[in-house]
N, C-alpha and C positions, 0 to 999 in steps of 0.2 A: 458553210466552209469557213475553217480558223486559217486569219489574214495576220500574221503578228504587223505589226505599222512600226515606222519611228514612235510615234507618239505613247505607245504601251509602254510598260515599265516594266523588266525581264530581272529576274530573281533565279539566281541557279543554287541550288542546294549545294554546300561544298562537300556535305559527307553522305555517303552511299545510305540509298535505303532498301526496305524490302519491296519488290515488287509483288509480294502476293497483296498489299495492299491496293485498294480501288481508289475511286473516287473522295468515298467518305473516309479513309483512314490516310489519301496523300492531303485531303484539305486537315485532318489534325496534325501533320507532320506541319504544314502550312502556321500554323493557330500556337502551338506548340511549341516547335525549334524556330521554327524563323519569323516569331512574334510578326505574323503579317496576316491582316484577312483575306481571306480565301474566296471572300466576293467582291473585294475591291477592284477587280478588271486586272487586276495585273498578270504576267503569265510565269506562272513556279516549273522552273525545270528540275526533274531529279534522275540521278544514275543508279544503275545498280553496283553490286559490288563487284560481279566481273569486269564491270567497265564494258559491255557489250552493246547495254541496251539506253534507253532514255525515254520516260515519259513527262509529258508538259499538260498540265492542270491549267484550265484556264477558264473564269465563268463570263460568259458575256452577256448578262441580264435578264436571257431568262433559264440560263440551264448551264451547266458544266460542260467541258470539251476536253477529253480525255484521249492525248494521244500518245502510240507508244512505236517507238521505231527501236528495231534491233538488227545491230551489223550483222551483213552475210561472213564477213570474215574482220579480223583485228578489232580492233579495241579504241574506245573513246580517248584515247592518251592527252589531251591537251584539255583538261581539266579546272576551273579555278580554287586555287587552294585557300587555307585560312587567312585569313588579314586580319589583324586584333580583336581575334576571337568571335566574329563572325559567324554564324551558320549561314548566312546565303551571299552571293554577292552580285548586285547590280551590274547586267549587260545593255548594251545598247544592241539594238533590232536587226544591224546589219553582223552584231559580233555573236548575236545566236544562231545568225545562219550558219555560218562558219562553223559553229562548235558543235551545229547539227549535221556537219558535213564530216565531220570528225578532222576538222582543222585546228590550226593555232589560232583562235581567237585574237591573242595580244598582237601577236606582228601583222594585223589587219591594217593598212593604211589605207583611212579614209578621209576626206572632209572630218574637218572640228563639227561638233555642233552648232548648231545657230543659235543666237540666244539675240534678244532683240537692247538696242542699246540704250543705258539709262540716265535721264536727263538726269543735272544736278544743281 
């Protein structure tokens, strides 16, 4: 079963692709546009260009996990768009739930991160 955690690193594609692509053609999209490897544990979300559906690549050491959910009705409208020229851009694990709920990721209020603090 795929567990997205805090501790993964979430990568969402900002421009649409095709989905007649699998496995092997979203890890070159992976390799390709968003300079990142496609074994490194992290999870790649990408949309199509209806805006309806969404599949997430994600390899966890011994094999790929390829899953695809498509809306019964409307549209993934809450989106992230380009930031200085960008092709993917970093969510945190509580803001991809959300974006797979077909919410507004950004007006999510949660707890900051933790991050541990450093002597000097």
């Amino acid at each position: 079963m795929l567990q997205v955690t805090p501790q993964m690193r979430v990568f969402v594609a900002v421009a649409s692709v095709d989905f007649r692509r699998g496995i092997d053609g979203l890890a070159q999209v992976v390799r390709e546009q968003l300079c990142a490897d496609p074994f490194s544990g992290g999870v790649f979300v990408f949309r199509n260009r209806g805006q309806t559906a969404v599949k997430v690549l994600v390899y966890d050491g011994q094999g790929y996990w390829l899953c695809h959910k498509r809306l019964s009705a409307g549209r993934f409208r809450y989106w992230p768009s380009v930031v200085g020229g960008e092709h993917s851009r970093a969510l945190l694990a509580h803001e991809l739930s959300v974006l797979l709920s077909g919410g507004d990721f950004e007006k999510v209020h949660a707890a900051s991160e933790w991050r541990p603090v450093r002597q000097t």
